[in-house]
N, C-alpha and C positions, 0 to 999 in steps of 0.2 A: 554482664548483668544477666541475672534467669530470667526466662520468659514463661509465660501463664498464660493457660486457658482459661477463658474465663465464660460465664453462661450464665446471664439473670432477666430481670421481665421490668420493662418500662414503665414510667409513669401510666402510659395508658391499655398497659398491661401484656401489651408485647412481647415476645422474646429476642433476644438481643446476643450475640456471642462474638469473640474476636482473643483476640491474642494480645499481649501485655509486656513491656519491660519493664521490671521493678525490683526493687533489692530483697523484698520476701513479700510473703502473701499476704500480711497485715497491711503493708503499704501499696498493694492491691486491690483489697476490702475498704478500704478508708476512699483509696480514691474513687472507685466505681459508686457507691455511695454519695459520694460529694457530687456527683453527676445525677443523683436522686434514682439510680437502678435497688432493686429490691430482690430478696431472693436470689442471693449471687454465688454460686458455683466455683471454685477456683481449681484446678489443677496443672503443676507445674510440668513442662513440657519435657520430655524425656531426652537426657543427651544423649546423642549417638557418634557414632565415628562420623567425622565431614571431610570430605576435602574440596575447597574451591578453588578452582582454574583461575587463575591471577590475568585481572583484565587489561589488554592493550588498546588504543587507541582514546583513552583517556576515558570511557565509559561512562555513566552516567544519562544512559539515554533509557527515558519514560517508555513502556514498553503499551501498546495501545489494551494488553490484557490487565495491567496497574492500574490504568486511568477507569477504563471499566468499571473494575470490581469496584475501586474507588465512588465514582460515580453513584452505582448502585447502593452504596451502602451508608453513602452518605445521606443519599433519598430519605433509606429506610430508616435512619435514625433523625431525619427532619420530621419527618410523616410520624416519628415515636414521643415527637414532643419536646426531645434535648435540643439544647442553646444551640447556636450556630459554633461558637467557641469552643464546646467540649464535643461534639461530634470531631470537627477539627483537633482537636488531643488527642481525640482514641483512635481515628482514623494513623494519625501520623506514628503513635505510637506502636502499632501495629503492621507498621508498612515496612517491607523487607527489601526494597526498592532504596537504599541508602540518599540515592537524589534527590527520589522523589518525597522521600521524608522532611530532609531541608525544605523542599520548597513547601509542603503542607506546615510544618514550623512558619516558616517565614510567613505563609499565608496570616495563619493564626494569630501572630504578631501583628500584621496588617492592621487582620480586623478589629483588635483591641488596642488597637492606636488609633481606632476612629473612621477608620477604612471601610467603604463598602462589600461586603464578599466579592462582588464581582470587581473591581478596581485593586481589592488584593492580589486575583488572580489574573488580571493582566499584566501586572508587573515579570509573569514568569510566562511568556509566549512559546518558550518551547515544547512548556506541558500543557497548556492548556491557548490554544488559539482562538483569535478574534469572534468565530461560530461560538465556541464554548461560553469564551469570557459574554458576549453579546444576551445569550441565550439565559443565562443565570442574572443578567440584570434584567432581564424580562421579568423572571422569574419575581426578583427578589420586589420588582415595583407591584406587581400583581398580586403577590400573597400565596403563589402557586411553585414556590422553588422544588417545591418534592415532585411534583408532575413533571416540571421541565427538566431538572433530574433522570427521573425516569424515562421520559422522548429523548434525552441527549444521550441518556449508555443506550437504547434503542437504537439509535442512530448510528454511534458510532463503529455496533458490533457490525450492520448491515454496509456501509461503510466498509470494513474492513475487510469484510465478506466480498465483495466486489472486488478489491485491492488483490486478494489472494486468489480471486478466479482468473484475474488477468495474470498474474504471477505466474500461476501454474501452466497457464496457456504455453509459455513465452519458455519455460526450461525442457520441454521433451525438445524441440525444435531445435536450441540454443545446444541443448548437450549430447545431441546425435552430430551437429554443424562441428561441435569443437572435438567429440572421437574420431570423426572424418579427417578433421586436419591434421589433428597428431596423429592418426593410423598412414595417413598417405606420406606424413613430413618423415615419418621414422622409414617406411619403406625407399622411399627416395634416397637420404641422407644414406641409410645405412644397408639398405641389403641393395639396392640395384647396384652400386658400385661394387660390389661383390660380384653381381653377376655379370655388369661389364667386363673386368678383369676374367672374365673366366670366355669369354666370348671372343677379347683381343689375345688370347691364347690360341681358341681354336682356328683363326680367320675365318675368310670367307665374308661373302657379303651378308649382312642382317634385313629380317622385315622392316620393313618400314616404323612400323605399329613400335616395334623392340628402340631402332634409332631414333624417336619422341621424347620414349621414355627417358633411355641414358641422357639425352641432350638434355630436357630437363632437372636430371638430378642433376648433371654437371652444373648448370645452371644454378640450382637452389645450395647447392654446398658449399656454390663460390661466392654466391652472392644472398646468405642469407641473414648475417646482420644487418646489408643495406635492407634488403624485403623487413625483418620486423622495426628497424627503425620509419621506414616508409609507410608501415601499418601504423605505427605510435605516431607520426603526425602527419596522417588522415586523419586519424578518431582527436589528435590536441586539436586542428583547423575547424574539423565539423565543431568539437565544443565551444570553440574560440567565435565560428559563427552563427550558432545556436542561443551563443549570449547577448549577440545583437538582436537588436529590436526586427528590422529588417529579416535577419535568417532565420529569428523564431519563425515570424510571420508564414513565412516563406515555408518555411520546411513544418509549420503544423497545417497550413493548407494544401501540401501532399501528400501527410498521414492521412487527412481527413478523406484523400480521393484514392489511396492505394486500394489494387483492385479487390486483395484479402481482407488487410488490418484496417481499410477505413472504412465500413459498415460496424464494424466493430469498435473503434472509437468513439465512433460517433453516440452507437448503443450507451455507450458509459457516460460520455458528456451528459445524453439527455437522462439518465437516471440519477449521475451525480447533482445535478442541477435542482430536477424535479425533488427529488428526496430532503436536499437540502435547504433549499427555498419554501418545501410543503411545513418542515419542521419548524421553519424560523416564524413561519405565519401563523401556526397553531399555536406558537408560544408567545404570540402577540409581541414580535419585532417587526416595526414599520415596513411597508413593501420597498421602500428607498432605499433601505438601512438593509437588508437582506440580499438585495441584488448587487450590492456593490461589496458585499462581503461573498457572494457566489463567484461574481465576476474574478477576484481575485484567487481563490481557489478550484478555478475553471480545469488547470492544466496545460490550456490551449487556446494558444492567442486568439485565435480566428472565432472560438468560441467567446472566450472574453470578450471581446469587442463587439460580439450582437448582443451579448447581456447587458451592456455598458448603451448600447444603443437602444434596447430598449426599457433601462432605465432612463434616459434622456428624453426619449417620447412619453414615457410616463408623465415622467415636472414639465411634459407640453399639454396634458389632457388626455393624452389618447390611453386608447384601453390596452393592455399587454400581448395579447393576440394579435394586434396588429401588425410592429413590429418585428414581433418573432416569425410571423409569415415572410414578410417583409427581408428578413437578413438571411432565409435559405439554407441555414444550420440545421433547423431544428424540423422534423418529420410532420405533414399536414395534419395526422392523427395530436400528435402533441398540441398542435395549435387550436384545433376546434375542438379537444377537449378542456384545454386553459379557458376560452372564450364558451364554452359553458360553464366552468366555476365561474368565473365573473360575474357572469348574467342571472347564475341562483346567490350566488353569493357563499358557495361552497369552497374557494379557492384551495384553502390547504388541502380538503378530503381530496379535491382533484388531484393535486399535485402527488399527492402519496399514490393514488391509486396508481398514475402514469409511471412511477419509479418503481412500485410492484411488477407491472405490468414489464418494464427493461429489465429491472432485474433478472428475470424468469429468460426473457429476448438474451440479455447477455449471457446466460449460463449455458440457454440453445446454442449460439454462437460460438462459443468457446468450447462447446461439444462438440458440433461441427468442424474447425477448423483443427481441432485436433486431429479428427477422425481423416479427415479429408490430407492431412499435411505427413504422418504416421506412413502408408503404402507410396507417399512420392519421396521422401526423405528414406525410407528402405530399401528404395529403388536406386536414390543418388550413392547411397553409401555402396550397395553391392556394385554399383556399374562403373563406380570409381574404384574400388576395390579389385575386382574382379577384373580389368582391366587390366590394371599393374601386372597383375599375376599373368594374364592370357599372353601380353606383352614381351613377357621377360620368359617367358615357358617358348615361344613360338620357332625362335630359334635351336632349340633340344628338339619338340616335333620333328623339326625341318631335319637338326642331323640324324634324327632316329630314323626317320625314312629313308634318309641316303646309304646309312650305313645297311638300314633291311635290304633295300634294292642292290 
Protein backbone atom coordinates (compact mmCIF):
# COMPACT_ATOMS: atom_id res chain seq x y z
CA UNK A 1 0.00 0.00 0.00
CA UNK A 2 1.45 3.81 -1.00
CA UNK A 3 2.26 5.93 1.62
CA UNK A 4 1.65 9.97 1.90
CA UNK A 5 2.80 12.95 3.08
CA UNK A 6 0.51 14.63 4.43
CA UNK A 7 0.38 18.66 5.98
CA UNK A 8 -2.90 20.55 7.25
CA UNK A 9 -3.75 23.02 10.34
CA UNK A 10 -6.05 21.92 13.32
CA UNK A 11 -9.02 22.71 14.80
CA UNK A 12 -7.30 25.23 16.78
CA UNK A 13 -5.44 26.22 14.05
CA UNK A 14 -2.11 24.46 14.31
CA UNK A 15 -0.12 22.77 11.84
CA UNK A 16 -0.14 19.23 11.97
CA UNK A 17 2.01 16.84 9.39
CA UNK A 18 2.92 12.99 9.31
CA UNK A 19 2.92 10.31 6.91
CA UNK A 20 -0.03 7.92 5.91
CA UNK A 21 -0.92 4.40 4.44
CA UNK A 22 -3.75 4.47 2.15
CA UNK A 23 -4.84 3.04 -1.09
CA UNK A 24 -4.92 6.64 -2.93
CA UNK A 25 -5.14 10.10 -2.02
CA UNK A 26 -8.86 10.54 -1.85
CA UNK A 27 -8.96 7.93 0.92
CA UNK A 28 -6.45 10.15 2.50
CA UNK A 29 -8.52 13.40 2.08
CA UNK A 30 -11.51 11.83 3.37
CA UNK A 31 -9.95 10.51 6.25
CA UNK A 32 -7.69 13.47 7.62
CA UNK A 33 -10.99 15.34 7.28
CA UNK A 34 -13.06 12.94 9.42
CA UNK A 35 -10.40 13.88 12.13
CA UNK A 36 -11.70 17.60 11.43
CA UNK A 37 -7.95 18.83 9.97
CA UNK A 38 -8.46 21.54 7.31
CA UNK A 39 -6.29 22.83 4.73
CA UNK A 40 -4.81 19.42 3.91
CA UNK A 41 -1.62 18.92 1.70
CA UNK A 42 -1.10 15.52 0.23
CA UNK A 43 2.00 14.22 -1.46
CA UNK A 44 2.73 10.76 -2.27
CA UNK A 45 6.15 9.41 -1.01
CA UNK A 46 8.48 8.75 -3.59
CA UNK A 47 9.69 4.92 -4.32
CA UNK A 48 13.21 4.38 -4.19
CA UNK A 49 15.38 1.21 -4.39
CA UNK A 50 15.27 -0.43 -0.46
CA UNK A 51 16.91 -3.15 0.86
CA UNK A 52 16.38 -4.46 4.29
CA UNK A 53 18.80 -6.69 6.35
CA UNK A 54 16.34 -9.61 7.40
CA UNK A 55 16.06 -9.62 11.27
CA UNK A 56 17.33 -12.35 13.77
CA UNK A 57 16.50 -12.86 17.10
CA UNK A 58 12.91 -12.51 16.52
CA UNK A 59 12.92 -8.51 16.55
CA UNK A 60 10.38 -6.48 17.54
CA UNK A 61 11.89 -4.54 20.15
CA UNK A 62 10.45 -0.54 20.70
CA UNK A 63 13.53 1.34 20.14
CA UNK A 64 13.48 4.37 23.07
CA UNK A 65 13.86 7.07 19.75
CA UNK A 66 9.94 5.36 18.60
CA UNK A 67 8.68 5.90 21.98
CA UNK A 68 9.94 9.49 21.90
CA UNK A 69 8.93 10.76 18.86
CA UNK A 70 5.70 8.99 19.66
CA UNK A 71 5.33 10.61 22.80
CA UNK A 72 5.92 13.94 21.58
CA UNK A 73 3.58 13.98 19.07
CA UNK A 74 1.03 12.58 20.50
CA UNK A 75 1.30 15.69 23.14
CA UNK A 76 1.14 17.93 20.21
CA UNK A 77 -1.89 16.51 18.82
CA UNK A 78 -3.74 16.28 22.43
CA UNK A 79 -2.64 20.08 23.06
CA UNK A 80 -4.34 20.45 19.03
CA UNK A 81 -7.72 19.32 20.20
CA UNK A 82 -8.06 15.75 18.39
CA UNK A 83 -9.82 12.76 20.21
CA UNK A 84 -7.74 10.59 22.05
CA UNK A 85 -8.81 7.88 19.34
CA UNK A 86 -7.74 9.36 16.31
CA UNK A 87 -4.40 10.77 17.48
CA UNK A 88 -4.00 6.89 18.27
CA UNK A 89 -5.02 6.10 14.21
CA UNK A 90 -2.64 8.63 12.82
CA UNK A 91 0.08 7.95 15.32
CA UNK A 92 -0.17 3.99 14.49
CA UNK A 93 -0.61 4.59 11.03
CA UNK A 94 2.40 6.38 10.56
CA UNK A 95 4.68 4.28 12.67
CA UNK A 96 7.51 2.28 10.80
CA UNK A 97 8.23 0.43 13.88
CA UNK A 98 5.87 -2.80 12.61
CA UNK A 99 5.57 -3.80 16.64
CA UNK A 100 5.15 -0.95 17.74
CA UNK A 101 2.29 -0.29 15.35
CA UNK A 102 0.40 -3.51 16.65
CA UNK A 103 0.50 -2.41 20.01
CA UNK A 104 -0.67 1.43 19.19
CA UNK A 105 -3.70 -0.75 17.24
CA UNK A 106 -4.29 -2.73 20.05
CA UNK A 107 -3.95 0.23 22.38
CA UNK A 108 -6.66 2.07 20.15
CA UNK A 109 -8.88 -0.95 20.36
CA UNK A 110 -8.41 -0.70 24.19
CA UNK A 111 -9.69 2.49 24.34
CA UNK A 112 -12.73 2.12 22.32
CA UNK A 113 -13.64 -0.87 24.21
CA UNK A 114 -14.17 1.37 27.19
CA UNK A 115 -10.40 1.21 28.35
CA UNK A 116 -8.75 4.00 30.05
CA UNK A 117 -5.62 5.30 27.90
CA UNK A 118 -3.54 4.59 30.63
CA UNK A 119 -5.02 0.83 31.49
CA UNK A 120 -4.62 0.39 27.60
CA UNK A 121 -1.13 0.82 27.80
CA UNK A 122 -0.40 -1.30 30.64
CA UNK A 123 -1.46 -4.17 28.97
CA UNK A 124 1.81 -3.75 26.81
CA UNK A 125 4.86 -3.29 29.62
CA UNK A 126 7.41 -3.71 27.23
CA UNK A 127 6.72 -0.60 25.49
CA UNK A 128 5.53 1.42 27.72
CA UNK A 129 6.49 0.63 31.62
CA UNK A 130 4.80 1.14 35.16
CA UNK A 131 6.56 5.15 35.12
CA UNK A 132 4.86 5.67 31.74
CA UNK A 133 1.72 3.87 32.15
CA UNK A 134 1.45 5.55 35.94
CA UNK A 135 2.37 9.00 34.77
CA UNK A 136 -0.38 9.17 31.89
CA UNK A 137 -3.05 8.24 34.48
CA UNK A 138 -1.92 11.14 36.36
CA UNK A 139 -2.26 12.92 33.47
CA UNK A 140 -5.58 11.73 32.21
CA UNK A 141 -7.23 12.30 36.09
CA UNK A 142 -6.00 15.81 36.00
CA UNK A 143 -6.99 17.25 32.58
CA UNK A 144 -3.23 17.72 31.92
CA UNK A 145 -2.24 14.60 29.55
CA UNK A 146 -0.44 16.92 26.98
CA UNK A 147 2.04 18.45 29.82
CA UNK A 148 2.64 15.06 31.30
CA UNK A 149 3.24 13.95 27.73
CA UNK A 150 5.53 16.38 27.28
CA UNK A 151 7.67 15.88 31.08
CA UNK A 152 7.61 12.13 30.17
CA UNK A 153 9.49 12.42 26.20
CA UNK A 154 11.60 15.12 28.56
CA UNK A 155 12.43 12.56 30.75
CA UNK A 156 12.88 9.77 28.93
CA UNK A 157 15.49 11.54 26.24
CA UNK A 158 17.46 12.63 29.62
CA UNK A 159 17.21 9.19 30.71
CA UNK A 160 18.63 7.86 27.97
CA UNK A 161 21.20 10.41 27.85
CA UNK A 162 22.53 9.03 31.03
CA UNK A 163 22.24 5.37 29.82
CA UNK A 164 24.55 6.30 26.76
CA UNK A 165 27.07 8.23 29.02
CA UNK A 166 27.62 5.16 31.04
CA UNK A 167 27.72 2.96 27.83
CA UNK A 168 30.17 4.95 26.29
CA UNK A 169 32.36 5.09 29.45
CA UNK A 170 32.49 1.14 29.73
CA UNK A 171 33.50 0.34 25.53
CA UNK A 172 37.09 2.27 25.22
CA UNK A 173 38.07 0.04 28.38
CA UNK A 174 36.17 -3.09 27.49
CA UNK A 175 37.64 -2.91 23.62
CA UNK A 176 41.43 -2.09 24.30
CA UNK A 177 40.87 -5.31 27.31
CA UNK A 178 39.60 -7.60 24.44
CA UNK A 179 42.54 -6.33 21.60
CA UNK A 180 44.82 -7.11 24.44
CA UNK A 181 43.59 -10.71 24.70
CA UNK A 182 43.36 -11.62 21.26
CA UNK A 183 46.81 -9.78 20.31
CA UNK A 184 48.66 -11.74 23.32
CA UNK A 185 46.24 -15.23 22.65
CA UNK A 186 47.48 -14.96 18.74
CA UNK A 187 51.07 -14.31 19.62
CA UNK A 188 51.26 -17.17 22.16
CA UNK A 189 49.23 -19.81 20.07
CA UNK A 190 50.91 -19.03 17.06
CA UNK A 191 54.21 -17.27 16.49
CA UNK A 192 56.15 -18.10 19.97
CA UNK A 193 55.97 -21.74 19.03
CA UNK A 194 57.50 -20.84 15.97
CA UNK A 195 60.18 -19.28 17.84
CA UNK A 196 60.53 -21.93 20.18
CA UNK A 197 61.24 -24.50 17.59
CA UNK A 198 63.80 -22.38 16.18
CA UNK A 199 65.56 -21.82 19.55
CA UNK A 200 65.39 -25.92 20.34
CA UNK A 201 67.41 -25.93 17.11
CA UNK A 202 69.94 -23.73 17.99
CA UNK A 203 70.56 -24.98 21.80
CA UNK A 204 72.11 -23.73 24.47
CA UNK A 205 70.62 -22.36 27.41
CA UNK A 206 67.65 -19.51 27.15
CA UNK A 207 66.77 -16.27 29.35
CA UNK A 208 64.78 -16.65 31.72
CA UNK A 209 62.32 -13.90 30.60
CA UNK A 210 62.31 -16.13 26.92
CA UNK A 211 61.50 -19.72 29.18
CA UNK A 212 57.91 -17.96 30.76
CA UNK A 213 57.02 -17.09 27.75
CA UNK A 214 57.35 -20.63 25.89
CA UNK A 215 56.16 -22.25 29.07
CA UNK A 216 53.13 -20.33 28.91
CA UNK A 217 52.18 -20.76 25.27
CA UNK A 218 52.84 -24.38 25.83
CA UNK A 219 50.51 -24.01 28.41
CA UNK A 220 47.77 -22.11 26.56
CA UNK A 221 47.87 -24.34 23.30
CA UNK A 222 47.33 -27.40 25.48
CA UNK A 223 45.04 -26.25 27.53
CA UNK A 224 43.11 -23.71 25.98
CA UNK A 225 39.49 -25.13 25.57
CA UNK A 226 39.78 -26.11 29.22
CA UNK A 227 40.73 -21.90 29.93
CA UNK A 228 37.70 -20.76 27.64
CA UNK A 229 35.25 -23.30 29.02
CA UNK A 230 36.51 -22.24 32.61
CA UNK A 231 35.84 -18.54 31.48
CA UNK A 232 32.19 -19.62 30.36
CA UNK A 233 31.43 -20.95 33.80
CA UNK A 234 32.83 -18.15 35.75
CA UNK A 235 30.71 -15.57 34.04
CA UNK A 236 27.32 -18.80 33.83
CA UNK A 237 28.20 -19.02 38.25
CA UNK A 238 28.57 -15.13 38.62
CA UNK A 239 24.95 -14.89 36.66
CA UNK A 240 23.59 -17.93 38.27
CA UNK A 241 24.65 -15.84 41.73
CA UNK A 242 23.74 -12.53 40.73
CA UNK A 243 20.24 -14.03 40.28
CA UNK A 244 20.10 -14.73 43.88
CA UNK A 245 18.67 -12.36 46.20
CA UNK A 246 21.67 -12.92 48.52
CA UNK A 247 24.45 -12.28 45.50
CA UNK A 248 22.52 -9.41 44.04
CA UNK A 249 22.84 -7.93 47.34
CA UNK A 250 26.15 -8.81 47.98
CA UNK A 251 27.75 -7.95 44.78
CA UNK A 252 25.89 -4.44 44.21
CA UNK A 253 27.18 -3.28 47.62
CA UNK A 254 30.84 -3.76 46.16
CA UNK A 255 29.98 -1.86 42.89
CA UNK A 256 28.69 0.74 45.21
CA UNK A 257 32.28 0.77 47.29
CA UNK A 258 34.79 -0.17 44.05
CA UNK A 259 37.42 2.26 44.44
CA UNK A 260 36.84 3.76 40.42
CA UNK A 261 33.15 2.65 39.25
CA UNK A 262 31.59 3.17 42.72
CA UNK A 263 31.47 6.94 43.09
CA UNK A 264 30.30 6.62 39.78
CA UNK A 265 27.31 4.43 40.35
CA UNK A 266 26.50 5.97 42.95
CA UNK A 267 26.37 9.45 40.81
CA UNK A 268 23.67 7.62 38.52
CA UNK A 269 21.53 6.01 41.22
CA UNK A 270 21.19 9.55 42.92
CA UNK A 271 20.24 11.24 39.53
CA UNK A 272 18.17 8.32 38.26
CA UNK A 273 16.17 8.49 41.58
CA UNK A 274 15.94 12.33 41.87
CA UNK A 275 14.97 12.87 38.16
CA UNK A 276 12.50 10.41 38.28
CA UNK A 277 10.64 10.68 41.58
CA UNK A 278 11.06 14.89 40.73
CA UNK A 279 8.84 13.88 37.45
CA UNK A 280 6.26 11.69 39.10
CA UNK A 281 5.69 14.48 41.69
CA UNK A 282 5.16 17.30 39.20
CA UNK A 283 2.74 15.15 37.56
CA UNK A 284 0.85 14.76 40.61
CA UNK A 285 1.52 10.89 41.31
CA UNK A 286 1.26 10.18 45.04
CA UNK A 287 4.66 10.25 46.97
CA UNK A 288 3.83 6.32 47.87
CA UNK A 289 3.01 5.39 44.53
CA UNK A 290 6.36 6.94 42.94
CA UNK A 291 8.71 5.60 45.41
CA UNK A 292 7.81 2.11 45.00
CA UNK A 293 7.81 2.52 41.31
CA UNK A 294 11.72 4.18 41.71
CA UNK A 295 12.42 1.44 44.13
CA UNK A 296 11.98 -0.96 41.54
CA UNK A 297 13.76 0.54 38.68
CA UNK A 298 16.58 1.44 41.06
CA UNK A 299 19.03 -1.01 39.39
CA UNK A 300 20.52 -1.87 42.58
CA UNK A 301 19.55 -3.67 45.50
CA UNK A 302 21.28 -1.88 48.16
CA UNK A 303 19.80 1.26 46.66
CA UNK A 304 16.25 -0.36 46.35
CA UNK A 305 16.09 -1.24 49.80
CA UNK A 306 16.75 2.43 51.23
CA UNK A 307 14.08 3.66 48.93
CA UNK A 308 11.82 1.03 50.04
CA UNK A 309 12.82 1.99 53.55
CA UNK A 310 12.25 5.15 53.20
CA UNK A 311 8.99 4.67 51.82
CA UNK A 312 8.20 2.78 55.07
CA UNK A 313 9.14 5.75 57.30
CA UNK A 314 6.97 7.81 55.25
CA UNK A 315 3.31 5.51 56.23
CA UNK A 316 5.20 6.01 59.77
CA UNK A 317 5.10 9.99 59.72
CA UNK A 318 8.34 10.78 59.36
CA UNK A 319 9.59 13.29 56.73
CA UNK A 320 11.89 11.87 53.66
CA UNK A 321 15.12 13.42 54.64
CA UNK A 322 15.26 11.47 57.45
CA UNK A 323 15.58 8.16 56.41
CA UNK A 324 17.69 8.88 53.38
CA UNK A 325 20.22 10.30 55.80
CA UNK A 326 19.55 7.39 57.90
CA UNK A 327 20.38 4.53 55.02
CA UNK A 328 24.00 6.00 53.99
CA UNK A 329 23.37 5.61 50.10
CA UNK A 330 22.43 8.85 49.24
CA UNK A 331 25.26 12.11 49.56
CA UNK A 332 24.38 14.77 52.63
CA UNK A 333 24.10 17.52 49.93
CA UNK A 334 20.99 15.23 48.50
CA UNK A 335 19.53 15.11 51.79
CA UNK A 336 19.44 18.64 53.09
CA UNK A 337 18.47 19.65 49.87
CA UNK A 338 15.26 17.12 49.79
CA UNK A 339 14.61 18.41 53.51
CA UNK A 340 14.28 21.96 52.10
CA UNK A 341 11.88 20.99 49.31
CA UNK A 342 9.73 19.70 52.10
CA UNK A 343 9.88 22.49 54.27
CA UNK A 344 9.05 25.25 51.30
CA UNK A 345 7.03 22.73 49.79
CA UNK A 346 8.93 22.90 46.63
CA UNK A 347 9.74 19.12 46.46
CA UNK A 348 9.62 18.28 42.76
CA UNK A 349 11.51 21.75 41.70
CA UNK A 350 14.08 20.29 44.23
CA UNK A 351 14.29 16.99 43.00
CA UNK A 352 15.00 18.19 39.39
CA UNK A 353 17.35 20.63 40.32
CA UNK A 354 19.42 17.75 42.29
CA UNK A 355 19.24 15.24 38.99
CA UNK A 356 20.62 18.56 36.99
CA UNK A 357 22.93 18.97 39.17
CA UNK A 358 24.32 14.63 38.89
CA UNK A 359 23.64 14.83 35.60
CA UNK A 360 26.34 17.49 34.77
CA UNK A 361 28.51 15.22 38.30
CA UNK A 362 28.02 12.10 35.95
CA UNK A 363 29.26 13.37 32.67
CA UNK A 364 32.49 15.00 34.93
CA UNK A 365 32.85 11.59 36.05
CA UNK A 366 32.74 9.65 33.02
CA UNK A 367 35.19 12.32 31.55
CA UNK A 368 37.42 11.66 34.21
CA UNK A 369 37.66 8.10 34.20
CA UNK A 370 38.14 7.91 30.72
CA UNK A 371 40.85 10.32 30.73
CA UNK A 372 42.52 8.79 33.78
CA UNK A 373 41.88 4.87 32.68
CA UNK A 374 43.14 5.82 28.51
CA UNK A 375 47.50 6.28 29.56
CA UNK A 376 47.10 3.14 32.24
CA UNK A 377 45.27 0.78 29.72
CA UNK A 378 48.20 2.04 26.89
CA UNK A 379 50.41 1.35 29.25
CA UNK A 380 49.09 -2.35 30.02
CA UNK A 381 48.68 -3.12 26.29
CA UNK A 382 52.33 -1.88 25.25
CA UNK A 383 54.11 -3.71 28.46
CA UNK A 384 52.18 -6.76 27.77
CA UNK A 385 52.98 -6.48 24.13
CA UNK A 386 56.27 -5.34 24.22
CA UNK A 387 57.15 -7.88 26.61
CA UNK A 388 56.47 -10.80 24.34
CA UNK A 389 58.46 -9.30 21.74
CA UNK A 390 61.60 -8.18 24.22
CA UNK A 391 61.13 -12.06 25.57
CA UNK A 392 61.28 -13.92 22.48
CA UNK A 393 64.07 -11.38 20.63
CA UNK A 394 66.58 -11.87 23.86
CA UNK A 395 67.87 -14.99 23.02
CA UNK A 396 69.00 -13.72 19.10
CA UNK A 397 70.56 -10.59 21.16
CA UNK A 398 72.44 -13.12 23.28
CA UNK A 399 73.53 -15.26 20.04
CA UNK A 400 74.35 -11.92 18.17
CA UNK A 401 76.81 -11.10 20.57
CA UNK A 402 78.43 -14.38 20.99
CA UNK A 403 78.79 -14.71 17.52
CA UNK A 404 80.27 -10.71 17.23
CA UNK A 405 82.68 -11.66 20.14
Amino acid sequence: MPKYNWEARTKTGGSQKGVIEAASVEMVDAQLKKYGFTHITISEVAKGLSFKMPKFGGGGKIATKDLVIFTRQFATMIDSGLPLVQCLEILASQQENKAFQDILYKVKESVESGSTFADALGKHPKAFDQLFVNLVAAGEVGGILDTILQRLAAYIEKAEKLKKQIKGAMVYPITIMSIAVVVVGVILVFVIPTFAKMFADFGGDLPAPTKIVIALSNFLSRYIIVIIAACYGVVWLFKKYYATPVGRKNIDRLALKAPIAGPLIRKVAVAKFTRTLGTMVSSGVPIMDGLEIVAKTAGNKIVEEAIYGVRQAISEGKTMAEPLAACGVFPPMVVQMIAVGEATGAMDTMLNKIADFYDDEVDDAVGAMTSMMEPLLMVFLGTTVGGLVVAMYLPIFKLAGAVGG
